[in-house]
N, C-alpha and C positions, 0 to 999 in steps of 0.2 A: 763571458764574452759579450755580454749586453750592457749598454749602457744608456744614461737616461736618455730620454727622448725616442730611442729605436727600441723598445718594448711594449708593447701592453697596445691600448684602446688607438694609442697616435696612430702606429703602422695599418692598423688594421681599418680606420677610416682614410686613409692613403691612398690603400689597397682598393679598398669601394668607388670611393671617388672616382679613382684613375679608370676600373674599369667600365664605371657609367660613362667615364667622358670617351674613351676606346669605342664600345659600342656605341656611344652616339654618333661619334666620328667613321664609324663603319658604316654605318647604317646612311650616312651622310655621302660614302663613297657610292657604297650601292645604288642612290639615287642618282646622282650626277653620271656613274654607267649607263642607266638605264636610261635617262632622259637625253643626254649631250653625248654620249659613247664615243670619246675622246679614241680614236683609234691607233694614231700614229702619233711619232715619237713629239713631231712639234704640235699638235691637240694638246700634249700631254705638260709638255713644258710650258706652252701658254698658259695651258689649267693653273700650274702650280707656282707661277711666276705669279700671279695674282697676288696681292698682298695678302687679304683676309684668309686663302688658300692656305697664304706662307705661313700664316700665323699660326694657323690651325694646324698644319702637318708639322710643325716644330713642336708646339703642344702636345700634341700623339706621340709624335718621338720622345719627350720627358716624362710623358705617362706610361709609354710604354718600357722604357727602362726603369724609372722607377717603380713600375709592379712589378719587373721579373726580380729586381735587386730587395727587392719586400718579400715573395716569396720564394724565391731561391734560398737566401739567407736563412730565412724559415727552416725551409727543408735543411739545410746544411745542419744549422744551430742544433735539431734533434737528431739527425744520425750520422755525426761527424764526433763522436764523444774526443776523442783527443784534439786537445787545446792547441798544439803546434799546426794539426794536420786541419782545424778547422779552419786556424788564421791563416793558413794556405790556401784552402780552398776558396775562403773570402776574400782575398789576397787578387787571387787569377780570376775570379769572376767582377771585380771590382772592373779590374784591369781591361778585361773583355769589354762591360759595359760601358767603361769610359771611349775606349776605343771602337766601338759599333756608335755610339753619341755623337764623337767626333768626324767619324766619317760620314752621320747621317744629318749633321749640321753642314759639315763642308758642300756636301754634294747638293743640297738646299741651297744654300749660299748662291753656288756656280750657276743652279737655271736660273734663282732671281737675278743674277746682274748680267745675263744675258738679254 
């Protein structure tokens, strides 16, 4: 079920990457709470209409699909032993991911060009 490029040392520095830049970007949130505590809904949309903001939560959002799609996959790969029922399972979580990406690009989109 593995093919080049999606085994070994690649995914697993991905994996790292993404969630160093996750927790930076957490830790980036909690600041901006605690300093400017953006309360209400248009705080909230100004915050993130911000370009560098946009940049950065679209970034989050491909890191953070991207890690669950690196270890979900994982998990599947080792206790999914049958090969139809795996390709199904990677199948619908592909499908989920694309579909959580798309909605969380869309709805990014709509407060920037407000």
């Amino acid at each position: 079920m593995s093919s080049p490029g999606l085994q070994g040392l690649r995914p697993w520095i991905i994996q790292r990457v993404s969630a160093v830049f996750i927790g930076v970007f957490l830790l980036y949130i909690f600041v901006v709470l605690i300093t400017h505590s953006p309360l209400n809904v248009n705080d909230w949309a100004e915050w993130v209409s911000a370009p560098y903001n946009n940049i950065l939560i679209g970034l989050f959002l491909i890191a953070v699909l991207w890690h669950a799609w690196i270890g979900i996959r994982d998990i599947i790969l080792d206790y999914v032993p049958n090969v139809v029922g795996r390709l199904l399972v990677l199948t619908l979580l592909g499908c989920t991911l694309m579909g959580s990406g798309i909605w969380g690009f869309k709805a990014l989109f709509m407060v920037f060009i407000k």
